[in-house]
N, C-alpha and C positions, 0 to 999 in steps of 0.2 A: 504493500500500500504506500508506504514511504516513498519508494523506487517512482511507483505510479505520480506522486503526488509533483514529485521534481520534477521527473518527466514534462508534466503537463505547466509546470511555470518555468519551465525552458521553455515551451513553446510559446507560451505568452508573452514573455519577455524578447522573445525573437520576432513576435508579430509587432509587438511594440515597434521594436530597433527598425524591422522594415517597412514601419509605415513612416516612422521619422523622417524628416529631412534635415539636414545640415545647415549650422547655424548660420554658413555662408548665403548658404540660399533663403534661409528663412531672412536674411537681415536683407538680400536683394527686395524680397516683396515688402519690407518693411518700408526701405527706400523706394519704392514706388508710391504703397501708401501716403508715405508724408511727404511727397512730393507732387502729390496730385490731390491733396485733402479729402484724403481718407475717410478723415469725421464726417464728411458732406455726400459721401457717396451715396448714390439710392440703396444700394443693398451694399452698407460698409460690411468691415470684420470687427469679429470680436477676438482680440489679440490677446488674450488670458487663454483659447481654446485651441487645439490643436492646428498647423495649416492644412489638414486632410478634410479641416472643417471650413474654410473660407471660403464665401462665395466665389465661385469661377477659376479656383484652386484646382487641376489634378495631378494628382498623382502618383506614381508607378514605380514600385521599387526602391520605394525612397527617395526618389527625385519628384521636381515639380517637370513636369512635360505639355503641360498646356495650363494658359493662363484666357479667359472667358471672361471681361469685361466692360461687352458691349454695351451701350444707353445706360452708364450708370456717372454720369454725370462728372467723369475725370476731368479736374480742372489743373492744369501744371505742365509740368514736362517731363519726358519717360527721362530715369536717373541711369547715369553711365553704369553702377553697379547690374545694370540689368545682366551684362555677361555672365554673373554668375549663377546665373540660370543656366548653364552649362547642358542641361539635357532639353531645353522646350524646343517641345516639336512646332506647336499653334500658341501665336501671341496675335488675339484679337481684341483690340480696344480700339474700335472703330464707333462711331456716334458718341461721340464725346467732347471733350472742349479742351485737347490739349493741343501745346502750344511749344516754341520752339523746335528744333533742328533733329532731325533721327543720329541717335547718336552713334557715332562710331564701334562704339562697345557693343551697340547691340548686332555690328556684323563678325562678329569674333565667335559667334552661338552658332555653329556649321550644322547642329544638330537640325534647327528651324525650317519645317515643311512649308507653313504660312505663317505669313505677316501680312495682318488685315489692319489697316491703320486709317482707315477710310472716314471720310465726312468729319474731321477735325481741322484744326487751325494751324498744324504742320507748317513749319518752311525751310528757308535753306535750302543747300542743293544736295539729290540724292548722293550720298558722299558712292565714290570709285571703289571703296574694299565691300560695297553691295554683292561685290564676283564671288567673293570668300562663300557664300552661302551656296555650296554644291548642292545640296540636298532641297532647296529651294523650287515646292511647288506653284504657289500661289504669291504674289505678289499685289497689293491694290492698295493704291496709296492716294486715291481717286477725292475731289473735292475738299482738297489742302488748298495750300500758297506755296508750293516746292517750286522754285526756281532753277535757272542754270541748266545746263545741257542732260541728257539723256546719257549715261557713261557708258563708255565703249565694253566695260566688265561686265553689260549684261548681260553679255554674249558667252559669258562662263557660267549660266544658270541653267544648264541644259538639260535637268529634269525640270523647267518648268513649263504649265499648261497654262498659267493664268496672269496677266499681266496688262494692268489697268490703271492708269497715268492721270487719265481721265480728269478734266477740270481744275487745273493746276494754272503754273505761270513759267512752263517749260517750253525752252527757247533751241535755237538749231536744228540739226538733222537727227532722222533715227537712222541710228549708227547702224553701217555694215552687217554687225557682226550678230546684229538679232538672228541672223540666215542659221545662228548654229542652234538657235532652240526648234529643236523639229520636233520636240513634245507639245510645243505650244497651238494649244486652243482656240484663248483669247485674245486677241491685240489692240487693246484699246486705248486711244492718246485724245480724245477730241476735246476741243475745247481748251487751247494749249497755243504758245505763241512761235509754235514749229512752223518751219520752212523747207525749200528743196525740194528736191524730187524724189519718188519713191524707189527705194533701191531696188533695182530686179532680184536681186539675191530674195527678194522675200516669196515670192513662187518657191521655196526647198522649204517654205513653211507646210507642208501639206496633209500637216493633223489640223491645220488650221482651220474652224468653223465661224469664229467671229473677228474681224476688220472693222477698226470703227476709228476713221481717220478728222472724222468731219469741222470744222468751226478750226480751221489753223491757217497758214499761209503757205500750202504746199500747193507746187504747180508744175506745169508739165505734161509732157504724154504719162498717161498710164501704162505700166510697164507690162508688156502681152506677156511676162510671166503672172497674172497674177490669174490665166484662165488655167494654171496648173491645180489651183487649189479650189479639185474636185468635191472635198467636204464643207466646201464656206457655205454658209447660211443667211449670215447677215455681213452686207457691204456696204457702208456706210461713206460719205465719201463727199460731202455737198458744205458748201462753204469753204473753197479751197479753190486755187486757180486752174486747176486739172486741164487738162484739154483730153479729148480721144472720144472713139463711140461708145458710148454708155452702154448702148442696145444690144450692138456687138457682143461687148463682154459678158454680158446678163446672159444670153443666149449659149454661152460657152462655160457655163455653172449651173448644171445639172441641179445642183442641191438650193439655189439660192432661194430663200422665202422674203426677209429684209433687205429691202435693194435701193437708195436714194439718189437722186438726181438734181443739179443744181438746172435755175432756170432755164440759164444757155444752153447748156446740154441736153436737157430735155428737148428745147424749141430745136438744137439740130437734128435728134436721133428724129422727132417727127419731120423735119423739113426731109431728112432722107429716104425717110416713109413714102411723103408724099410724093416725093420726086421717082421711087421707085414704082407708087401706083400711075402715076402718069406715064411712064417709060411703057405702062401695059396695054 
């Protein structure tokens, strides 16, 4: 019975140990909380109880590996300590009210599948060690104030599918080297103070389902690789200096359901129309 009784408070005390997290990491979300007022949150913590108990806290092994704190009214800036989240896989704190620059630190976390950082007050420029994040599925940093160029390292994310820029104050070309995410799904920048012409390299994109370029200062022919990507769905594309046949290209994407056209272009693919029904 004795034998029995140790037994089973070794086991307890090893459940214990492996639901713990390390004090490094507990003092990382600590630093978040008071750096984003904690106290004001919609669904704060109560930091007397364990972190396997905080809202939008998980996990696994003794590590924290996703952090869930969407619409909870984060007011501050994410703290450089966040590195020491060392295992998170999903950091979403997206719908929130934070404010200054993504911090360096937080690209030192290789482990990070998503970063959803979306619909805050974000700025700066997406810093260059962005590449560091191999493991990098999801990216959406959509309806900030991020500035400054598009970095040429995003071309080292190449397990990602999801990448959404969306409604920022991002300036230049999208660099070359996007040609090397051929996992990617989504490619979305509209509404952004980009320029240039559209690289052909982006036809090797051909998991790609969604293009959404529209509301920038890109112009140009449209590059006839982009009737390689036989799964696009939605092409978005209007408010931008474009030149080429709209009609054409629609016609040559099997799958398209979302498909926009600026005035001009419109008033040609039907002037071509009508020119072709007269020819008859």
């Amino acid at each position: 019975m004795r034998t029995l009784k140790l037994t089973l408070l070794c086991c307890l005390l090893s459940a214990f140990t492996f639901a713990n997290v390390s004090q490094e990491q507990k003092d990382a979300l600590l630093a978040l909380f008071n750096a984003t007022n904690g106290e004001d949150w919609k669904t704060t913590w109560n930091l007397d109880t364990p972190v396997t108990d905080w809202y939008g806290v998980t996990v696994e092994d003794g590590n924290v590996v996703a952090l869930n704190l969407t619409f909870n009214n984060l007011k501050g800036e994410i703290p450089r300590q966040i590195d020491a989240l060392s295992s998170l896989r999903v950091l979403n704190l997206a719908f929130n009210r934070l404010e200054g620059t993504l911090p360096e630190s937080l690209t030192k976390i290789t482990s990070l599948e998503k970063i959803l950082l979306f619909s805050n007050n974000l700025s700066g420029a997406i810093p260059a060690s962005i590449g560091n994040l191999e493991n990098l599925k999801a990216l959406e940093l959509y309806n900030n104030n991020f500035f400054g160029e598009i970095p040429n390292t995003i071309g080292n994310l190449t397990k990602l599918e999801t990448l959404i820029l969306s409604s920022n104050n991002l300036m230049g070309k999208i660099p070359s080297t996007v040609s090397n995410l051929k996992a990617l799904k989504v490619l979305s920048v509209f509404d952004n103070n980009l320029l240039g012409t559209i690289p052909s390299a982006i036809g090797e994109l051909t998991s790609l389902e969604e293009l959404v370029l529209s509301n920038n200062a890109f112009y140009g022919n449209l590059p006839g690789e982009l009737a390689q990507l036989s799964n696009l769905k939605t092409l978005l594309l209007s408010n931008n200096g474009f030149k080429g046949n709209y009609a054409a290209l629609k016609d040559q994407l099997p799958n398209i359901v979302d498909f926009d056209l600026d005035e001009v272009n419109m008033k040609g693919a039907l002037a071509t129309l009508d020119s072709e029904d007269d020819d008859d």
